[in-house]
PDB file with SEQRES, HELIX, SHEET and CRYST1 records, atoms N, CA, C and O in Angstrom:
SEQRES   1 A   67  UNK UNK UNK UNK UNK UNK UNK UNK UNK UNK UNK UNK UNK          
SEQRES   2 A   67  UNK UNK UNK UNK UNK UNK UNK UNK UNK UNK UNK UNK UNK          
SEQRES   3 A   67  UNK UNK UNK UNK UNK UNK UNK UNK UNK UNK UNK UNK UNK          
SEQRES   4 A   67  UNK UNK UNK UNK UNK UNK UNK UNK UNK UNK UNK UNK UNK          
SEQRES   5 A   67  UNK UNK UNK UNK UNK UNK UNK UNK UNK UNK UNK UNK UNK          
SEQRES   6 A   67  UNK UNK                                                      
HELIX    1 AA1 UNK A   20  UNK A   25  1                                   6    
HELIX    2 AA2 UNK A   29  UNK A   37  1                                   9    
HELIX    3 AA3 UNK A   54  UNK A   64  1                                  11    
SHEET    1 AA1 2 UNK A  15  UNK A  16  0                                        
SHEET    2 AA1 2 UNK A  52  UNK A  53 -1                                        
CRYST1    1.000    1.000    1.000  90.00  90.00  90.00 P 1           1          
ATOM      1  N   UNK A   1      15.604   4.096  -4.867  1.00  0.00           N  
ATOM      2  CA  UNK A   1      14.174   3.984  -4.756  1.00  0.00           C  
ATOM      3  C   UNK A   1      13.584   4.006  -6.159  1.00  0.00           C  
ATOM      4  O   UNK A   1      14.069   4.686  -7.063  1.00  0.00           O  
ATOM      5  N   UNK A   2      12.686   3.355  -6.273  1.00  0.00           N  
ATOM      6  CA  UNK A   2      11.865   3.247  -7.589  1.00  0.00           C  
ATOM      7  C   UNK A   2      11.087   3.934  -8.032  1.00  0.00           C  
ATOM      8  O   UNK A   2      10.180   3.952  -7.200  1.00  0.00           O  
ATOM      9  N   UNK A   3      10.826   4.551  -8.845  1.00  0.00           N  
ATOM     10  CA  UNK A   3       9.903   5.891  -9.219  1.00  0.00           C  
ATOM     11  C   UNK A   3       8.467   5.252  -9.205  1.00  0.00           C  
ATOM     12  O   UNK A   3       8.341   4.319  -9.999  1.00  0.00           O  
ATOM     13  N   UNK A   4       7.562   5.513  -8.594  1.00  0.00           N  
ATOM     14  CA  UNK A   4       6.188   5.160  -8.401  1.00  0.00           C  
ATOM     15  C   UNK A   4       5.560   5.719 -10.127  1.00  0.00           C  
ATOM     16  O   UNK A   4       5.948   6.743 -10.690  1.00  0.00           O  
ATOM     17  N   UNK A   5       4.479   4.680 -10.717  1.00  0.00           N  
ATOM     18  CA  UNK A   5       4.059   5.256 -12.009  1.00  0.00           C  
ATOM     19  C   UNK A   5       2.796   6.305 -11.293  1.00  0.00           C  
ATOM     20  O   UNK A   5       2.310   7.029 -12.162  1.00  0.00           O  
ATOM     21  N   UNK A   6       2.411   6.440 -10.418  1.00  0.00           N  
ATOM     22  CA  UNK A   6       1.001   6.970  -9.891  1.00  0.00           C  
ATOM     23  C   UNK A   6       1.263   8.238  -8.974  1.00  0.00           C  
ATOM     24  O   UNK A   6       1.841   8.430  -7.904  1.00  0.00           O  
ATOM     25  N   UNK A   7       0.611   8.968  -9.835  1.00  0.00           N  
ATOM     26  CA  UNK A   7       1.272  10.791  -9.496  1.00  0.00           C  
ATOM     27  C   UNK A   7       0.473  11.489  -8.682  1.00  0.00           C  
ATOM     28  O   UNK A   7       0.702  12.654  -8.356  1.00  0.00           O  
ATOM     29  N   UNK A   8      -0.826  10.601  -8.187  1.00  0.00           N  
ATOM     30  CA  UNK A   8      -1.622  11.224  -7.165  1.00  0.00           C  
ATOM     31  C   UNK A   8      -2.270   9.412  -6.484  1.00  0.00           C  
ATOM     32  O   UNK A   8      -2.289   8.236  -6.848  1.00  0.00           O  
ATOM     33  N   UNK A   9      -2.735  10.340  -5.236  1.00  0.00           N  
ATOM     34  CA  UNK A   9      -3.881   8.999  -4.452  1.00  0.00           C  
ATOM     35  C   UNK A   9      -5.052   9.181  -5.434  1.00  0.00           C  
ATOM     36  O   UNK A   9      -5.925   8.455  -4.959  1.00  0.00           O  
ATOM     37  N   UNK A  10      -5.633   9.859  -6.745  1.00  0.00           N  
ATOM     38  CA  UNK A  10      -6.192   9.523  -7.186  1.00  0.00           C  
ATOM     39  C   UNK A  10      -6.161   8.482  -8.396  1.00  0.00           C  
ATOM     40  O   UNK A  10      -7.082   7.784  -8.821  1.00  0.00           O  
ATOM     41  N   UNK A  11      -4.996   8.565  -8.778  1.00  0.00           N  
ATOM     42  CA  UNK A  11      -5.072   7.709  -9.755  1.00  0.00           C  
ATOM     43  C   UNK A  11      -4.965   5.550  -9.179  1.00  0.00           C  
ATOM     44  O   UNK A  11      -4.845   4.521  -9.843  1.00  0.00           O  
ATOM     45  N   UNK A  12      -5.068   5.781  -7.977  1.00  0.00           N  
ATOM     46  CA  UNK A  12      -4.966   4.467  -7.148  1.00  0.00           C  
ATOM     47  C   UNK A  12      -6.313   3.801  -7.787  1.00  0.00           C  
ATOM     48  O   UNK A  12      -7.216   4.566  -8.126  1.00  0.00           O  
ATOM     49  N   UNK A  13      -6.430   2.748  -7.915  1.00  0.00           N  
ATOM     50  CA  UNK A  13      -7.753   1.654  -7.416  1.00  0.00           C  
ATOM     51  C   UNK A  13      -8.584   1.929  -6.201  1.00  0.00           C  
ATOM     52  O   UNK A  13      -8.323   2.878  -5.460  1.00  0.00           O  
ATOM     53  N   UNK A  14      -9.463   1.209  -6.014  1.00  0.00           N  
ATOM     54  CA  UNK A  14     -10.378   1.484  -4.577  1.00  0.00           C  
ATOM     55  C   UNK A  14      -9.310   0.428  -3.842  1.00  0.00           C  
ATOM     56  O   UNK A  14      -8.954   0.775  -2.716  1.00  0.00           O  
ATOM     57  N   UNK A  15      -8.714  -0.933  -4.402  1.00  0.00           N  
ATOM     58  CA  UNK A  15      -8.172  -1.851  -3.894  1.00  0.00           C  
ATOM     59  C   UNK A  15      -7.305  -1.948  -4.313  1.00  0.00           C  
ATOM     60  O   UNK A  15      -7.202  -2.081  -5.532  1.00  0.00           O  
ATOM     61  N   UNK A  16      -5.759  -1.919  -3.099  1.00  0.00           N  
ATOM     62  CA  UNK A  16      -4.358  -1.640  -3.954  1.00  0.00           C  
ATOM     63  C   UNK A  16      -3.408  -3.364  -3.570  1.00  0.00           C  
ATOM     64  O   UNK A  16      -3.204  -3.582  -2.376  1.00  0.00           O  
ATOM     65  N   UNK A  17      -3.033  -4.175  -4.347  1.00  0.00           N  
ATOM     66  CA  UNK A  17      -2.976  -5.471  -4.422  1.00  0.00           C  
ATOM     67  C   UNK A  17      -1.231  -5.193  -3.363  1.00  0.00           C  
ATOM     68  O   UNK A  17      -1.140  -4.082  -2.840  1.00  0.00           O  
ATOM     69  N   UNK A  18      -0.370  -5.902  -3.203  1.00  0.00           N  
ATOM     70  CA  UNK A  18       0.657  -6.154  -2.577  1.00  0.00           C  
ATOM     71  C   UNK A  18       2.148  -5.575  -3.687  1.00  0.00           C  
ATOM     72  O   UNK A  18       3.211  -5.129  -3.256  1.00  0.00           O  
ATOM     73  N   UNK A  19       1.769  -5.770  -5.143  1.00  0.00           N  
ATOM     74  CA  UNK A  19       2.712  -5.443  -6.023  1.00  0.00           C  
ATOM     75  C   UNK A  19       2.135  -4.136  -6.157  1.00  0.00           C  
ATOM     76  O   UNK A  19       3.092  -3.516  -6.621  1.00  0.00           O  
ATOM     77  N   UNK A  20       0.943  -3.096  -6.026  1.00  0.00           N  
ATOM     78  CA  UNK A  20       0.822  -1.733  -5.743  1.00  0.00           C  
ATOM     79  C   UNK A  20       1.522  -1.175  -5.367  1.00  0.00           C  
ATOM     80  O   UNK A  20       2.376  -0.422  -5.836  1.00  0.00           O  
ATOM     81  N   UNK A  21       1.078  -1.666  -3.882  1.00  0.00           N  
ATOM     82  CA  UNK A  21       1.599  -0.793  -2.869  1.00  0.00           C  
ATOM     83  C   UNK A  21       3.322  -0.956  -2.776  1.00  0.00           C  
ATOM     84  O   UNK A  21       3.931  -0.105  -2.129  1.00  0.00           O  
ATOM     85  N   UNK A  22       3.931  -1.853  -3.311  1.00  0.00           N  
ATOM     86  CA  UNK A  22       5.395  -1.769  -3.483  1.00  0.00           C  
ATOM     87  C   UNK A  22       5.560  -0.712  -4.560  1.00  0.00           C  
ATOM     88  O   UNK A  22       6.347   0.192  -4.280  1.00  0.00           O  
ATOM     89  N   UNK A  23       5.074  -0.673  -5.515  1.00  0.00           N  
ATOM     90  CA  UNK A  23       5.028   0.310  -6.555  1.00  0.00           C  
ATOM     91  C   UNK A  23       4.876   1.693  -6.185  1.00  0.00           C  
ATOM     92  O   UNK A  23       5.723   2.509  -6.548  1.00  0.00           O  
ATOM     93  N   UNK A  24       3.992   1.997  -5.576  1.00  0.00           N  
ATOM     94  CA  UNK A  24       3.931   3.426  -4.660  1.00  0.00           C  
ATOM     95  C   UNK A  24       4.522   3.426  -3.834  1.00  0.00           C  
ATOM     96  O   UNK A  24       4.900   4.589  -3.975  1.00  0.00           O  
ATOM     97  N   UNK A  25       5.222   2.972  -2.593  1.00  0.00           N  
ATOM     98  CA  UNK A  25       6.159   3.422  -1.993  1.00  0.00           C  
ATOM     99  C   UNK A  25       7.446   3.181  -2.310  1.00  0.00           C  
ATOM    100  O   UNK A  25       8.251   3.520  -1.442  1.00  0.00           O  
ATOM    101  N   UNK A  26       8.024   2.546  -3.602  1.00  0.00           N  
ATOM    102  CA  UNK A  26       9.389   2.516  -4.097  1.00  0.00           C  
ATOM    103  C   UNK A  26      10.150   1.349  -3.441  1.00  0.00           C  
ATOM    104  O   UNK A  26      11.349   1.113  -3.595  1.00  0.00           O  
ATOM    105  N   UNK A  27       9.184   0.578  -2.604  1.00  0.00           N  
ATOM    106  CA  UNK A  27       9.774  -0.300  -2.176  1.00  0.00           C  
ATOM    107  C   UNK A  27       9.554  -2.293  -3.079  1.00  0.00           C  
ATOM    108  O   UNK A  27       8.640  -2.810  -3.721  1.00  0.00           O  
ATOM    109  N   UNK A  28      10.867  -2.759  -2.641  1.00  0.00           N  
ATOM    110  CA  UNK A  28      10.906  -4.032  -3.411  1.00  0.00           C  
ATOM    111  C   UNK A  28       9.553  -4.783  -2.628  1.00  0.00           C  
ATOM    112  O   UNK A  28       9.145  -4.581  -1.484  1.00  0.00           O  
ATOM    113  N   UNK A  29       8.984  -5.781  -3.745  1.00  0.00           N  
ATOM    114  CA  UNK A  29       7.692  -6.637  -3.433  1.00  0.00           C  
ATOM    115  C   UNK A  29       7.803  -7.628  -1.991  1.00  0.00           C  
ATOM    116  O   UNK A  29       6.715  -7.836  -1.453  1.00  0.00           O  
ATOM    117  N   UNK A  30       8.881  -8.179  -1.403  1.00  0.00           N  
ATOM    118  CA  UNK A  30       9.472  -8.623  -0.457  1.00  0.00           C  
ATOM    119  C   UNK A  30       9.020  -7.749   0.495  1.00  0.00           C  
ATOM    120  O   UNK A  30       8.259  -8.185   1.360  1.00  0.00           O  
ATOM    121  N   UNK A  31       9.394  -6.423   0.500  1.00  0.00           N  
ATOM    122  CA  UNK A  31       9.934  -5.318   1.686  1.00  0.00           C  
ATOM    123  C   UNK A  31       7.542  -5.228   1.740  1.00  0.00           C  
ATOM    124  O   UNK A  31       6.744  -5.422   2.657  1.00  0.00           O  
ATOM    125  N   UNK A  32       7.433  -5.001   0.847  1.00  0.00           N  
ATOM    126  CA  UNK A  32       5.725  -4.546   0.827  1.00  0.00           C  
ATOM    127  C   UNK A  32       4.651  -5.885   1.462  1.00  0.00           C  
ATOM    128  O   UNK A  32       3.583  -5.757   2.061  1.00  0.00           O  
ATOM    129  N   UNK A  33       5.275  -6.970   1.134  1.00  0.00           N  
ATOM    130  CA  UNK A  33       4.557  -8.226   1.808  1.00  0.00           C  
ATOM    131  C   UNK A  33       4.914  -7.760   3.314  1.00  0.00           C  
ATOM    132  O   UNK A  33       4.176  -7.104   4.049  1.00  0.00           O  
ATOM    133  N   UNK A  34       6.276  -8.268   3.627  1.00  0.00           N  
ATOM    134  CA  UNK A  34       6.583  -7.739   5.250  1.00  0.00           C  
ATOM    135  C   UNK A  34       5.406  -6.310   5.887  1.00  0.00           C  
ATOM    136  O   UNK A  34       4.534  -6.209   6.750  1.00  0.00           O  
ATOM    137  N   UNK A  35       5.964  -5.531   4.993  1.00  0.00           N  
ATOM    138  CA  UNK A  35       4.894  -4.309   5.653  1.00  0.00           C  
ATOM    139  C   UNK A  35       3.209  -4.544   5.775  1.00  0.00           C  
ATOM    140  O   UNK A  35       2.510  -3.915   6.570  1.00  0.00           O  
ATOM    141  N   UNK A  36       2.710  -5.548   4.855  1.00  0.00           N  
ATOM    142  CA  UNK A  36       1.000  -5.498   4.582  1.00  0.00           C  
ATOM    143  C   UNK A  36       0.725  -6.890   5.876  1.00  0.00           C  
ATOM    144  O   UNK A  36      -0.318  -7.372   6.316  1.00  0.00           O  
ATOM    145  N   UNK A  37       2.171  -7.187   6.166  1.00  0.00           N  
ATOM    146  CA  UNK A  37       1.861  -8.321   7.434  1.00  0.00           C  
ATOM    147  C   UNK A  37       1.999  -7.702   8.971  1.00  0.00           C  
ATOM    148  O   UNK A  37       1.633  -8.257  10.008  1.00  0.00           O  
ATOM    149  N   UNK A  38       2.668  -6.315   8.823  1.00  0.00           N  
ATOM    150  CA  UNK A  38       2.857  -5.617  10.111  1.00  0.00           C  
ATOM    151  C   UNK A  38       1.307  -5.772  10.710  1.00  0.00           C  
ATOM    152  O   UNK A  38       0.234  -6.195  10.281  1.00  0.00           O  
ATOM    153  N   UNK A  39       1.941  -5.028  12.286  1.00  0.00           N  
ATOM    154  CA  UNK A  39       0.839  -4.844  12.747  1.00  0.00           C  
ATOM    155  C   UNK A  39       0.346  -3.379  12.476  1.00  0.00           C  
ATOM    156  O   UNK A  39       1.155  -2.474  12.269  1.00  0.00           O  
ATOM    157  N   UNK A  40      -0.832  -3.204  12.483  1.00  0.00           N  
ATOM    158  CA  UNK A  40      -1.103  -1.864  12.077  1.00  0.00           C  
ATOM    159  C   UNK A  40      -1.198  -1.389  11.226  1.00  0.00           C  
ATOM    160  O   UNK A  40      -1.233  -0.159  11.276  1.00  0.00           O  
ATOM    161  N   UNK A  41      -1.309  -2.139   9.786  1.00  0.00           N  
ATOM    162  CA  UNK A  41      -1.374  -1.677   8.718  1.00  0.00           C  
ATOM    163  C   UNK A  41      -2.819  -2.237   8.177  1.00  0.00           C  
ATOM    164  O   UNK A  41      -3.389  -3.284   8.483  1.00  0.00           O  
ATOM    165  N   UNK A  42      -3.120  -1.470   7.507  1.00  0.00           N  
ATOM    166  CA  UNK A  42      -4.598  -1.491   7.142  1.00  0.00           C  
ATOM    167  C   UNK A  42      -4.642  -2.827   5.685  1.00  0.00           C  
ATOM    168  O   UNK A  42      -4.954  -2.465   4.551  1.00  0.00           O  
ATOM    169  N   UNK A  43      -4.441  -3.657   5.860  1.00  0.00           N  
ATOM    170  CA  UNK A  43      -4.515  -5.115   4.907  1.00  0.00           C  
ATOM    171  C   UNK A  43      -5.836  -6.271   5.308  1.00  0.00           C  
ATOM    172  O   UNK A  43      -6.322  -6.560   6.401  1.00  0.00           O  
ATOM    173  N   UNK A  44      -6.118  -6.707   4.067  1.00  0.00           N  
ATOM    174  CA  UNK A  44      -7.801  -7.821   4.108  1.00  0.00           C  
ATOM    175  C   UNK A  44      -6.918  -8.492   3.881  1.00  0.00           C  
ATOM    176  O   UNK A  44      -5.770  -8.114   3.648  1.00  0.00           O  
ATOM    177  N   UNK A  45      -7.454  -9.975   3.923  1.00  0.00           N  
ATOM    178  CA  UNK A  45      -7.002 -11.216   3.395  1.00  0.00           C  
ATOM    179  C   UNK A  45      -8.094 -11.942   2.973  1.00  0.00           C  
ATOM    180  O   UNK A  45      -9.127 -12.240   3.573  1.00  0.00           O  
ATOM    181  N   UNK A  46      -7.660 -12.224   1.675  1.00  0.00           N  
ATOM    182  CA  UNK A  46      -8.964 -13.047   1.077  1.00  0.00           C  
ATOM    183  C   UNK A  46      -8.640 -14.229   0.474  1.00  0.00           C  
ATOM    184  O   UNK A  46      -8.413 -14.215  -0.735  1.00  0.00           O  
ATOM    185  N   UNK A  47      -8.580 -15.205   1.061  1.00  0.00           N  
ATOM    186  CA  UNK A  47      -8.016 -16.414   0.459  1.00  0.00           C  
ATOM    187  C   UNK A  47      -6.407 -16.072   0.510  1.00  0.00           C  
ATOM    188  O   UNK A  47      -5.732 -15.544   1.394  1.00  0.00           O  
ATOM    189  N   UNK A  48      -6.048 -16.607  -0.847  1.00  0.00           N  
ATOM    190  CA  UNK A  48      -4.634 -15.956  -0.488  1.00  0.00           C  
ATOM    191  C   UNK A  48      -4.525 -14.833  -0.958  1.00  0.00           C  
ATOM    192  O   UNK A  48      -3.319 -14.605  -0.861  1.00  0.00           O  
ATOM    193  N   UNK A  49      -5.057 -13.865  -1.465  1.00  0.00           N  
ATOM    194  CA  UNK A  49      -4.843 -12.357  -1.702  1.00  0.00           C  
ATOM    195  C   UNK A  49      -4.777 -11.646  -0.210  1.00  0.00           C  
ATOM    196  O   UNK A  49      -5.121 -11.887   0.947  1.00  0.00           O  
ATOM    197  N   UNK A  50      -4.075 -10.554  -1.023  1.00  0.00           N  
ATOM    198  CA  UNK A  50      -3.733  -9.338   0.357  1.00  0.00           C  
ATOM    199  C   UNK A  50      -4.108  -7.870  -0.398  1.00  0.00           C  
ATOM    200  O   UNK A  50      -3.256  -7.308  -1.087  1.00  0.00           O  
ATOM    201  N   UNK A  51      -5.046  -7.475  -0.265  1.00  0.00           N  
ATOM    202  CA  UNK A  51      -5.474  -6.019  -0.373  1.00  0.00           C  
ATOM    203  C   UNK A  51      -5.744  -5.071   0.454  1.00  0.00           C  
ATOM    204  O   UNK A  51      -6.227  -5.369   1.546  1.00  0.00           O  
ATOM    205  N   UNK A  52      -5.537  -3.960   0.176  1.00  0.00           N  
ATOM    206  CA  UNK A  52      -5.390  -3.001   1.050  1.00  0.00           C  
ATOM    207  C   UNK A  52      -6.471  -1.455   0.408  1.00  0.00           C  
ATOM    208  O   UNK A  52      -6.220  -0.734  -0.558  1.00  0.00           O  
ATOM    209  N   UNK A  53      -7.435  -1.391   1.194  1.00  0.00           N  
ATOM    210  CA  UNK A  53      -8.902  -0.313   0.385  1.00  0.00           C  
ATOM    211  C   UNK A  53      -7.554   1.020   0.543  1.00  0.00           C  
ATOM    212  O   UNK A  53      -6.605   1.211   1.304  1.00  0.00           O  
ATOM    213  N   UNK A  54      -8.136   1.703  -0.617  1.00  0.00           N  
ATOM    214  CA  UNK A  54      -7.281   2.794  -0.995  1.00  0.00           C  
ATOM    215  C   UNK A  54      -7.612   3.700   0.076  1.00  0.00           C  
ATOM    216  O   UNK A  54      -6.637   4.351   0.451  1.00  0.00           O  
ATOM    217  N   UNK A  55      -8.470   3.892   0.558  1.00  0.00           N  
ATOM    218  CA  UNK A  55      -8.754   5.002   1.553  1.00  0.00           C  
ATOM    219  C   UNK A  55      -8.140   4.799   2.904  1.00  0.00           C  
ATOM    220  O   UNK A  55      -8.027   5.721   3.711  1.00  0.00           O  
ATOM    221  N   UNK A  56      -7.733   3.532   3.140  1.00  0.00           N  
ATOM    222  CA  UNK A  56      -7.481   3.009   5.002  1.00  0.00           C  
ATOM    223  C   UNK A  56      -5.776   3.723   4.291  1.00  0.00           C  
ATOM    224  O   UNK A  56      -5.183   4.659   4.828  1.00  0.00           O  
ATOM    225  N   UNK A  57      -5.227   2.907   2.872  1.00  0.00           N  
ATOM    226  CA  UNK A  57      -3.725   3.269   2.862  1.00  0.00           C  
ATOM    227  C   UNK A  57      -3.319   4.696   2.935  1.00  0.00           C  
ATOM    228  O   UNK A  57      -2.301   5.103   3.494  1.00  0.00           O  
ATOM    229  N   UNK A  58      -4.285   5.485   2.266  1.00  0.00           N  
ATOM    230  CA  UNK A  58      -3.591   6.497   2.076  1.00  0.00           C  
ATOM    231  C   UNK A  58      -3.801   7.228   3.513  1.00  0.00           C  
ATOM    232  O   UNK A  58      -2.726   7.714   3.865  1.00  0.00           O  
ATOM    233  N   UNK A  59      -4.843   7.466   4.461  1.00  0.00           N  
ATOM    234  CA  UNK A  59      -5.016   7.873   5.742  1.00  0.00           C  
ATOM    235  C   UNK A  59      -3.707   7.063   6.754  1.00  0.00           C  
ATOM    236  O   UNK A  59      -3.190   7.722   7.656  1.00  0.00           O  
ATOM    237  N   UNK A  60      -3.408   6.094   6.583  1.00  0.00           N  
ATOM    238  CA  UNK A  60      -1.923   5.368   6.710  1.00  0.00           C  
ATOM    239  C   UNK A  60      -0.811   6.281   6.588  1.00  0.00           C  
ATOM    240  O   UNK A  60      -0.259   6.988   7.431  1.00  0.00           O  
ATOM    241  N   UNK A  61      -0.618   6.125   5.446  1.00  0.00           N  
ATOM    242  CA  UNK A  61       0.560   7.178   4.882  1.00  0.00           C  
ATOM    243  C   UNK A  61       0.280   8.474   5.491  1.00  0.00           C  
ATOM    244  O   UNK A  61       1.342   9.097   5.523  1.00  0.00           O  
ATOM    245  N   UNK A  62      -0.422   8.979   5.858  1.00  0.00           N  
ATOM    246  CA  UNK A  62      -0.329  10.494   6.532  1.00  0.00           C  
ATOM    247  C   UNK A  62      -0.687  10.605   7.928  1.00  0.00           C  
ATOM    248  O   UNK A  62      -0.718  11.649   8.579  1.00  0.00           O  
ATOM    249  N   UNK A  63      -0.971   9.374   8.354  1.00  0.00           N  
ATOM    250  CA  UNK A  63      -0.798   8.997   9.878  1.00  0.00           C  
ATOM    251  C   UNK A  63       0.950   9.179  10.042  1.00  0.00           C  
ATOM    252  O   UNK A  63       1.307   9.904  10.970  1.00  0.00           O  
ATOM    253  N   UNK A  64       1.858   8.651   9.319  1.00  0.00           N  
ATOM    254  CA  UNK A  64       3.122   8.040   9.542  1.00  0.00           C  
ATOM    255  C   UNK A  64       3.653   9.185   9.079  1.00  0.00           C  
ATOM    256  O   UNK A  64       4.360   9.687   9.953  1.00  0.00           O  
ATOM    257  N   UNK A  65       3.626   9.817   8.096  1.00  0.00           N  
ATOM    258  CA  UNK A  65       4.152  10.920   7.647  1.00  0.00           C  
ATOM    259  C   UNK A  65       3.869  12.718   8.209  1.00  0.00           C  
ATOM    260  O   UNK A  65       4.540  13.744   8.100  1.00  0.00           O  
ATOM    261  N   UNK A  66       2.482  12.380   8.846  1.00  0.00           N  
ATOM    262  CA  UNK A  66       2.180  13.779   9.673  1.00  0.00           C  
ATOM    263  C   UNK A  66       2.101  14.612   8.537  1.00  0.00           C  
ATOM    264  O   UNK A  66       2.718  15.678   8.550  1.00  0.00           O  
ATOM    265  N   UNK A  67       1.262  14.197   7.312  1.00  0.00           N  
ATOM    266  CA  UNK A  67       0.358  15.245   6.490  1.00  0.00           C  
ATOM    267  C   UNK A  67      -0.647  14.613   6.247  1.00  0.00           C  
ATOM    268  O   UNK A  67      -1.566  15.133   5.614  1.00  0.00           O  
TER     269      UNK A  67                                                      
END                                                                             
């Protein structure tokens, strides 16, 4: 797993791009597209961008994790 550079949900953006959120969860950019296409995951689409508001992800992450 890849060491995330971002040592809190504060140091996030309001808007976390697709190479982010691979970056914070240690996962490869491949594995983070698949996930921001699931169902149920809190992702916009804007043209061809895929962002994800920092507040839907991180309430995400502690939906799934149960903190």
């Amino acid at each position: 797993m890849k060491e995330s550079k971002y040592r809190s949900y504060d140091d996030l953006p309001l808007m976390l791009n697709v190479q982010m959120i691979a970056d914070v969860l240690g996962i490869s950019r491949s594995k983070a597209y698949e996930l921001v296409s699931s169902a149920g995951f809190p992702s916009l689409k804007l043209g061809n961008r895929i962002i994800v508001p920092r507040e839907q992800f991180v309430e995400w992450v502690r939906q799934k994790t149960g903190r």
